[in-house]
C-alpha positions in Angstrom: -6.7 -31.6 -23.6 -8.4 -33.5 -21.4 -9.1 -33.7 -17.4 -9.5 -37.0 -15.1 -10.6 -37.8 -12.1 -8.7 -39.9 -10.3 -11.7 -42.6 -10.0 -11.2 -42.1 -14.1 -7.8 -42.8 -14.2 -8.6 -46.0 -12.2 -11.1 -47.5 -14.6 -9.0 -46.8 -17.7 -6.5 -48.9 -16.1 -8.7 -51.4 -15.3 -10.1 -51.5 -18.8 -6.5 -51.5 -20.0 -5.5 -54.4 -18.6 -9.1 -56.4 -19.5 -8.6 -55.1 -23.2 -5.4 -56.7 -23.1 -3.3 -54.4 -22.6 0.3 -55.4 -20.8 0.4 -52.7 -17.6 4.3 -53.2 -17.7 3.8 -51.5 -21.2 1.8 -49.0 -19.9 4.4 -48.1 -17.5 7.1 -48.4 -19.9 4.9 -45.9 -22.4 4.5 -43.5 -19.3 8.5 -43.9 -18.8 9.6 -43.3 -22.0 7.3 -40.4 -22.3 8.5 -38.8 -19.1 11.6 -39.2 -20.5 11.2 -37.3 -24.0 9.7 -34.1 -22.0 12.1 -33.9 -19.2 15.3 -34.7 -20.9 15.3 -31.4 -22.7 15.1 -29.7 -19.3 18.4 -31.4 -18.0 22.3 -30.9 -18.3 23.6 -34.5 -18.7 26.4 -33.3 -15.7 23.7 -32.9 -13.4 23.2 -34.6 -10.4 19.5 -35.4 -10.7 18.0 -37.3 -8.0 14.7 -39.1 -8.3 13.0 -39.8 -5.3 10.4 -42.9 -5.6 7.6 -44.2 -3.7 6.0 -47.6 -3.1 3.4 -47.6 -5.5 2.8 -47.6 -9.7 3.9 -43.5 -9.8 7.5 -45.0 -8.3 7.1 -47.5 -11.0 7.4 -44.6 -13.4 10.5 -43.1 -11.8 12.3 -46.6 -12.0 11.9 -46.6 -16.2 12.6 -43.0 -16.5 15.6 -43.5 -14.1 16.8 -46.1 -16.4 16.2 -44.0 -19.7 18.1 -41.4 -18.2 20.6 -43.4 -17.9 20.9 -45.4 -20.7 21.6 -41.6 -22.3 24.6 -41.0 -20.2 22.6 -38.6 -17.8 24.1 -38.9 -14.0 20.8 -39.9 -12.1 20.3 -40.8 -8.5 17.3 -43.4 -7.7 16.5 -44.2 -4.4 13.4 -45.1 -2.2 13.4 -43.3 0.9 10.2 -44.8 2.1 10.7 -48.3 1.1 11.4 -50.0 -2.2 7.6 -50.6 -4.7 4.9 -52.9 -3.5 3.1 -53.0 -6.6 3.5 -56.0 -8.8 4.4 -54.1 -12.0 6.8 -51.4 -10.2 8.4 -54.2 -8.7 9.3 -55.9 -12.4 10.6 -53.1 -13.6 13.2 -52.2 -10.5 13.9 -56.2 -11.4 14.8 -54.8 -15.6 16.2 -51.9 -14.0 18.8 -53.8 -12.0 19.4 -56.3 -14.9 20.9 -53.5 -16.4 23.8 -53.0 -13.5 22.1 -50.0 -12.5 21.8 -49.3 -9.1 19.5 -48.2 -6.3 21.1 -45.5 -3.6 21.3 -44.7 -0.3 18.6 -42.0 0.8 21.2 -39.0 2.6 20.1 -35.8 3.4 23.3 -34.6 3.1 23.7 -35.1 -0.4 23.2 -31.8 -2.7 21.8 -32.3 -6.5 21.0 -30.2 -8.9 17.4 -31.5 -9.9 15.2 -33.2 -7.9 12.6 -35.5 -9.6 9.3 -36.3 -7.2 7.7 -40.0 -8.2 6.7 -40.4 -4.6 3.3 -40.5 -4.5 0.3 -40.5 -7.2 -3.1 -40.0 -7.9 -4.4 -42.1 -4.6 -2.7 -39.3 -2.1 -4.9 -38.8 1.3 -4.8 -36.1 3.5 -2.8 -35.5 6.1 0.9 -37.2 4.8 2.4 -39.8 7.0 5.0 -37.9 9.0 7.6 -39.8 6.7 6.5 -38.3 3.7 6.1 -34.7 5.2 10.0 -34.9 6.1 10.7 -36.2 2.7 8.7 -33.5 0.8 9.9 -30.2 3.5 13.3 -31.7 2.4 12.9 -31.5 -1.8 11.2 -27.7 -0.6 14.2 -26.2 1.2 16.6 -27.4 -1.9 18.5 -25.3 -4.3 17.3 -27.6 -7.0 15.0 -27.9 -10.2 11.8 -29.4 -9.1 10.4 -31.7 -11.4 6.9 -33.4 -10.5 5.7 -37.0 -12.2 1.6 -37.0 -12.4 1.2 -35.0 -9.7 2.9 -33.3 -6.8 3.4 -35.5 -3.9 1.3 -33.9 -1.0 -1.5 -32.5 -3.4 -4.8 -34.7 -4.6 -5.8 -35.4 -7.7 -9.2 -34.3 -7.7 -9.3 -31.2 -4.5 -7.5 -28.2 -3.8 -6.9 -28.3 -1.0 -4.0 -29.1 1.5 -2.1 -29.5 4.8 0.5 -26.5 5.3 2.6 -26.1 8.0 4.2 -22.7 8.4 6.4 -24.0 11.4 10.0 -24.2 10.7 13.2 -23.8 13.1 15.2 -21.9 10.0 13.6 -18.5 9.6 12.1 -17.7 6.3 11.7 -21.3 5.3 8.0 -22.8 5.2 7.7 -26.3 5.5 5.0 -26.9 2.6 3.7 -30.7 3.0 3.3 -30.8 -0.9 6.1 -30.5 -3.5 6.7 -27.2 -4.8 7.6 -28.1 -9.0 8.4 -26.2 -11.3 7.4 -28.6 -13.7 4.4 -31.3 -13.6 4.1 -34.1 -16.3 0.8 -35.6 -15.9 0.0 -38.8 -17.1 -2.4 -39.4 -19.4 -4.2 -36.8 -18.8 -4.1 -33.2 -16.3 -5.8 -33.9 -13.1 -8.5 -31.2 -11.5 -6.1 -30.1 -8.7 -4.1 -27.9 -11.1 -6.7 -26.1 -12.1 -8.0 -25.7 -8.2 -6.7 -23.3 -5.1 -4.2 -23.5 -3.4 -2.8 -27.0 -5.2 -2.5 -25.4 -8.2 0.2 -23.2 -7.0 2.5 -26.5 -6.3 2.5 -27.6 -10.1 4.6 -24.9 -11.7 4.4 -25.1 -15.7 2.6 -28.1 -16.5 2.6 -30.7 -19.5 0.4 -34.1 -20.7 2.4 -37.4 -21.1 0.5 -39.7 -23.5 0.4 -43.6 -22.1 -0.7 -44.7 -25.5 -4.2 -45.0 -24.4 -7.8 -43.5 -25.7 -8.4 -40.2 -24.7 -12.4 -39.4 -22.9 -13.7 -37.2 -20.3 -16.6 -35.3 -20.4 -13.9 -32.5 -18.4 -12.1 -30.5 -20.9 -9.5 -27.4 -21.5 -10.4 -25.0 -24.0 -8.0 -24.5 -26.8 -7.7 -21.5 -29.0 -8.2 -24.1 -31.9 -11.8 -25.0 -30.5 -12.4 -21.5 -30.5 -11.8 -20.5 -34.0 -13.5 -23.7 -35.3 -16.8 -22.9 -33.8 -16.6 -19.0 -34.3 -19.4 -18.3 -36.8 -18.2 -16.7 -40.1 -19.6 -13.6 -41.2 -21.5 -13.4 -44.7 -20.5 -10.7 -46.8 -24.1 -10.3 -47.7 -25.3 -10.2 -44.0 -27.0 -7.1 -43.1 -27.4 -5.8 -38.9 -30.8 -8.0 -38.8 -28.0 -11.3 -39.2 -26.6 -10.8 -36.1 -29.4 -10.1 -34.0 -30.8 -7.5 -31.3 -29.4 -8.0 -28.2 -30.3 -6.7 -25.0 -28.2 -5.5 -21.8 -30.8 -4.4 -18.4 -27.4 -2.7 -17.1 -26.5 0.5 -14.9 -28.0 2.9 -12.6 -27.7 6.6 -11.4 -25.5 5.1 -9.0 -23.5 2.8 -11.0 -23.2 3.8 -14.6 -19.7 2.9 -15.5 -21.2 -1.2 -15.5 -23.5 -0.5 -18.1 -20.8 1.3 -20.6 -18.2 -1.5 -19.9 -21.0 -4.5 -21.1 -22.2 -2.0 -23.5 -18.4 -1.6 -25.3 -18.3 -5.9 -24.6 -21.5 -6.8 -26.5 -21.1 -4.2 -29.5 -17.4 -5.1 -29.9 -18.3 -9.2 -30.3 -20.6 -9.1 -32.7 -23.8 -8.4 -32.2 -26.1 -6.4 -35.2 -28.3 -4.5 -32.7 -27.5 -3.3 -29.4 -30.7 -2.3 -26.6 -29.8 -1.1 -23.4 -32.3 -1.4 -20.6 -30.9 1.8 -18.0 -31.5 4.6 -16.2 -31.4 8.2 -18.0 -28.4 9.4 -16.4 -26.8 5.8 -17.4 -28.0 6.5 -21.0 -25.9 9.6 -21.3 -22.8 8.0 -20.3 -22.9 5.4 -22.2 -24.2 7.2 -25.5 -20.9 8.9 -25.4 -18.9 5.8 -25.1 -21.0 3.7 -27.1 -23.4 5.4 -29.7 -24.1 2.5 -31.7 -26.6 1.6 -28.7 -30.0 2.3 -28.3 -32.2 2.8 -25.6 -34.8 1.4 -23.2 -35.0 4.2 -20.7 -36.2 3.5 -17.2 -35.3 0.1 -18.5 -35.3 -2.2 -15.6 -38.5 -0.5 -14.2 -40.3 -1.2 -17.3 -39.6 -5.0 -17.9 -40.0 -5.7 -14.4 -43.7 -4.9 -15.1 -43.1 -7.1 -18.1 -42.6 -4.2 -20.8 -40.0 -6.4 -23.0 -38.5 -5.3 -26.3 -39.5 -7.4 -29.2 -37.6 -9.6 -31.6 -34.5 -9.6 -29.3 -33.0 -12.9 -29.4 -30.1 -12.6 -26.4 -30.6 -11.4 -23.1 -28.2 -10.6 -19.8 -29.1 -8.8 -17.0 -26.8 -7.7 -14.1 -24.1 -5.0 -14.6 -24.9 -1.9 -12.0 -28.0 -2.5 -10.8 -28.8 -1.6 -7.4 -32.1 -2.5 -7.5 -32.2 -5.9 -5.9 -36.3 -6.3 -6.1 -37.0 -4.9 -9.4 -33.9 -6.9 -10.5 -35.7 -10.2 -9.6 -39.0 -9.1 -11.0 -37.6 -8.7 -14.6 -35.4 -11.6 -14.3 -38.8 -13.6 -13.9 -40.1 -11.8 -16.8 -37.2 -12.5 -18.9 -37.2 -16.0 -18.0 -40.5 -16.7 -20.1 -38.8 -15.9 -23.6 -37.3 -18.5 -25.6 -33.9 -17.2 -25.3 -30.5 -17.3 -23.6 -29.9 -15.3 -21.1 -27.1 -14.4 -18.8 -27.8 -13.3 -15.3 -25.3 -11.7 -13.7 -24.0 -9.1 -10.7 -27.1 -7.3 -9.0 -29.6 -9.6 -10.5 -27.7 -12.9 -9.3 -29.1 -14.2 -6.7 -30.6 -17.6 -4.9 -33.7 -18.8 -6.3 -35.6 -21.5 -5.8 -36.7 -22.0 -9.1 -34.0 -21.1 -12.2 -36.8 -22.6 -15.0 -36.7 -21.1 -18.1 -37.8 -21.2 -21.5 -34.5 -20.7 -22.7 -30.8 -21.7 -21.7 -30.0 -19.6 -18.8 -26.5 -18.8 -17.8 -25.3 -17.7 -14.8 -21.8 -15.5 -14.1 -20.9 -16.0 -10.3 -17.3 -15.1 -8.6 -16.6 -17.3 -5.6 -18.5 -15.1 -3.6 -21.4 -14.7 -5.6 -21.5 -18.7 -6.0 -21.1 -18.5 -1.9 -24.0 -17.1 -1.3 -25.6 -19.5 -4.2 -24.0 -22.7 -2.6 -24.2 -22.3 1.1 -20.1 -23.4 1.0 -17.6 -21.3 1.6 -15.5 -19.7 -0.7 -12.3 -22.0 0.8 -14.4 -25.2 -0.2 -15.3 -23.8 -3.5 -11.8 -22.5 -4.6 -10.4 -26.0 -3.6 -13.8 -28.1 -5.4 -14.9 -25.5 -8.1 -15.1 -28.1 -10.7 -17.2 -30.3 -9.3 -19.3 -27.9 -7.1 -19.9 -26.3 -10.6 -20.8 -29.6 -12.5 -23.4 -29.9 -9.4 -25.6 -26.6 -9.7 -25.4 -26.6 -13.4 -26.9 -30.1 -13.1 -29.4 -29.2 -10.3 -31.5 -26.5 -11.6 -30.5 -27.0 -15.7 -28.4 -24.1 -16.3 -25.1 -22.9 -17.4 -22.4 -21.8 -15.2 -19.7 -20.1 -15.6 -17.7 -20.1 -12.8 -15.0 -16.8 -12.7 -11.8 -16.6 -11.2 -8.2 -18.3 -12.4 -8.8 -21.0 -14.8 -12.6 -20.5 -15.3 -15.1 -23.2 -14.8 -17.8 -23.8 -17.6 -20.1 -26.4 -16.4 -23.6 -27.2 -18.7 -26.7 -29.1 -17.4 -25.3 -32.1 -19.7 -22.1 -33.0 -17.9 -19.8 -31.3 -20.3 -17.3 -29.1 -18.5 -14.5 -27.0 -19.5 -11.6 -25.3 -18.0 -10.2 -21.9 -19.2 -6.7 -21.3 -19.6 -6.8 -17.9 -20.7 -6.7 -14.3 -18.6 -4.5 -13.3 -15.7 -4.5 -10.8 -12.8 -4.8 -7.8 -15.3 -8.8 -9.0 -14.7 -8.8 -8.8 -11.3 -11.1 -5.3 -11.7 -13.7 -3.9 -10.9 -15.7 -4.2 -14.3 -14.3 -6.8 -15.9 -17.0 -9.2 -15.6 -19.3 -6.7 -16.7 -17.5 -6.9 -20.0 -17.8 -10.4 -20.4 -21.6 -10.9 -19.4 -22.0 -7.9 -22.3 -19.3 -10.2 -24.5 -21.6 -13.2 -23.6 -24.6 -11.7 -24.6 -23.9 -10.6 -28.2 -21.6 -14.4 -28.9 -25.7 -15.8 -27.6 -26.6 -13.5 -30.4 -24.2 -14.7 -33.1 -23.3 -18.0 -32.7 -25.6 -21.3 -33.4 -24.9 -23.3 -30.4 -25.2 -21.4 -26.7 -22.2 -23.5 -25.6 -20.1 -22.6 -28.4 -20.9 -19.1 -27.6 -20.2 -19.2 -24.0 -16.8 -21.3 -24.5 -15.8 -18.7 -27.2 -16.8 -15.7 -24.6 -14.8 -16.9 -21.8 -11.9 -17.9 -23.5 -11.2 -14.5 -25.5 -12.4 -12.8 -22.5 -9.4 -14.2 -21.0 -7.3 -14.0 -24.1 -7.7 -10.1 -23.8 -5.5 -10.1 -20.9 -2.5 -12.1 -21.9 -2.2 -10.6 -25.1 -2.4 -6.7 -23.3 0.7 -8.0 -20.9 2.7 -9.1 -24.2 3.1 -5.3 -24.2 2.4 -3.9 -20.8 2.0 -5.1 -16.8 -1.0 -6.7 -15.4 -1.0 -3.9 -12.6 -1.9 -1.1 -15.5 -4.9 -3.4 -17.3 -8.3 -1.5 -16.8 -12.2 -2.6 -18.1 -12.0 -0.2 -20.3 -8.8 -1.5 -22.6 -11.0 -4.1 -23.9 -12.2 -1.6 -26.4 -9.3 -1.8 -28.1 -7.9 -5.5 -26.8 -11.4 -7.1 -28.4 -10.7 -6.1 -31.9 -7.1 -7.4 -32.1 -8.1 -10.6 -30.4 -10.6 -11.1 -32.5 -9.1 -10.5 -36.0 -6.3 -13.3 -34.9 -9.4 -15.9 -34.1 -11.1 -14.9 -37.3 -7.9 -14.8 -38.8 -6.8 -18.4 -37.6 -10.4 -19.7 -38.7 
């Protein structure tokens, strides 16, 4: 489940070709690949049109075109913005009309029933030539399956973002320079831009096509199976001092609900020991939702003066604070034990110095990482990955980058992208679940980055499974105290 640049994708060609490898095979592979996942998808009475460009990605059109119709499927190819350029996209239109197929007209006027987009690939630049924008608001205003090779024409491989005109003559119809699929087969490998906003809105459902090359990128996509192979088994013999004290500086008199959401987070994931760091009126509330918990009152007072509990071995800080100052102050004296520690909500904010004994992890929403950054949330939706690869880099920490299709970047290069969760977490307290879910995995687990991986991702699983049974509208913080257990008995179940 890997993730390439497009300056990747390049240099695995590249070495393709030096190893010895034929690129007309390559192109053939990517064909015949395209071919095995989009067949299914088609009616052979169909009129399926597939619209190529001048480069490699029409290449690919031209051997799927001729697959399709080798199997008796009634396919359309044409080249509305010129016939291939490339050397090898030009030998296989040469096989392709060896076979007495042939190449048709490009009419607007014609009406199909699936349209298949090979027109432009992984090199796109911003803005389209005006040809391409006609040929793509064309394909939009269709009554048609949309079916994308690579990627869709009108979105970059590696950035979000794109040019959108909402200008149109018809009413209701927006002229979208970038192909609206419903499908997207990427080559090799998935590209960042699905993963990114708004481009990832133009890829539909979205599918890898193996080119019969070796698979490496230091960018990944978490899978369910990662996560039950690194979630740590629990000893039959273990007692609560195996699974470590954890501790949560959370809540306030004004915000107390934050601290009982990462309360029910970290004592449902794992953890043996639970302190929470609060206010007294805090306290209370959560001892009645949570009275496994212990206490630390006047919590964040007293380890800002660098009063911290001993023998705790995870630490996150954040969740309803409204003290901004004091926040800083015990963030500083957390930062001087040997552990992880997740910082989060009120105590996330820009520092010069991030240092720490420990791994440090940080929990920002765009906003948050805004005001981190200096870049706008537009630039940071459209770049996350790679604006999250740069901090984590910068000052040696963890981030974990919220939002649709989380970003996990570490200080070594690794990144990974989260496919799990949906709108039903766009509330208030959510996150404070996870940093609380965070903290007790830290506690549990062997490896930080197994523990942060595993957090995100059945953070996120939470949410899809609670819409198998009900709507992302009615999902509320609070369901994860009875979402986390079922999620969790199917990972330790699948382990």
């Amino acid at each position: 489940m890997y993730i390439h640049q497009a300056e990747q994708i390049k240099k695995i060609d590249n070495q393709a070709s030096e190893q010895g490898f034929s690129l007309f095979s390559l192109m053939e592979n990517a064909g015949r690949g395209l071919f095995e996942k989009i067949s299914p998808l088609l009616k052979k009475e169909n009129q399926t049109l597939i619209l190529c460009g001048r480069g490699n990605n029409g290449g690919d059109g031209v051997v799927l075109a001729r697959y399709l119709k080798q199997a008796g499927f009634h396919v359309s190819l044409v080249f509305p913005l010129s016939e291939p350029k490339t050397k090898t996209a030009k030998q296989h239109l040469d096989y392709y009309l060896q076979q007495d197929f042939t190449v048709e007209k490009w009419n607007t006027n014609d009406r199909y029933d699936v349209i298949i987009d090979c027109l432009l690939g992984i090199g796109t630049k911003l803005p389209l030539r005006s040809d391409v924008k006609n040929v793509v608001s064309w394909c939009n205003q269709q009554d048609a399956l949309r079916i994308a090779v690579d990627i869709p024409s009108g979105v970059q491989a590696d950035r979000g973002d794109l040019v959108v005109s909402e200008e149109s003559e018809q009413p209701n119809i927006q002229l979208n320079h970038a192909f609206l699929a419903d499908y997207t087969f990427s080559l090799h490998g998935y590209k960042p831009s699905i993963f990114l906003l708004p481009s990832g809105k133009y890829f539909g459902k979205t599918d890898v096509v193996s080119i019969g090359l070796k698979q490496t990128s230091n960018v990944n996509l978490l899978t369910e199976e990662s996560v039950w192979k690194t979630f740590p088994k629990r000893n039959d013999a273990a007692h609560k001092g195996t699974f470590g004290t954890s501790l949560l500086v959370a809540g306030s008199d004004e915000m107390p609900g934050s601290a009982v959401l990462a309360a029910i987070g970290a004592i449902r994931s794992g953890t043996g020991k639970l302190i929470m760091a609060t206010s007294h009126l805090a306290a209370t509330t959560i001892a009645s939702r949570v009275p496994e918990a212990t206490f630390m009152l006047n919590g964040l007072e007293t380890i800002s003066e660098g009063e911290v509990p001993e023998k705790i071995i995870a630490a996150g800080i954040g969740p309803g604070i409204a003290d901004i100052t004091k926040a800083q102050k015990a963030v500083d004296e957390l930062m001087k034990l040997d552990i992880p520690l997740v910082i989060d909500a009120g105590a996330l904010r820009e520092r010069k110095d991030w240092h720490a004994r420990g791994p440090v992890i940080i929990t920002p929403h765009p906003g948050e990482f805004s005001r981190l950054t200096g870049r706008s949330v537009k630039e940071i939706q459209a770049n996350r990955i790679k604006l999250a690869r740069k901090f984590s880099k910068k000052y040696d920490l963890a981030v974990v980058l919220k939002g649709k299709y989380s970003i996990i970047a570490f200080p070594n290069g690794e990144t990974f992208v989260n496919p799990t969760g949906n709108s039903g977490l766009a509330k208030g307290g959510s996150g404070d679940v996870l940093t609380g879910m965070l903290v007790s995995m830290l506690a549990t687990h062997d490896n930080y980055q197994d523990a942060v991986k595993n957090a995100v991702y059945i953070h996120g699983l939470c949410a899809d499974i609670w819409i198998e049974k009900y709507s992302e509208t009615s999902m509320v913080a609070s369901d994860f105290a009875q979402l986390l257990p079922e999620v969790l008995g199917k990972i330790e179940g699948n382990r």
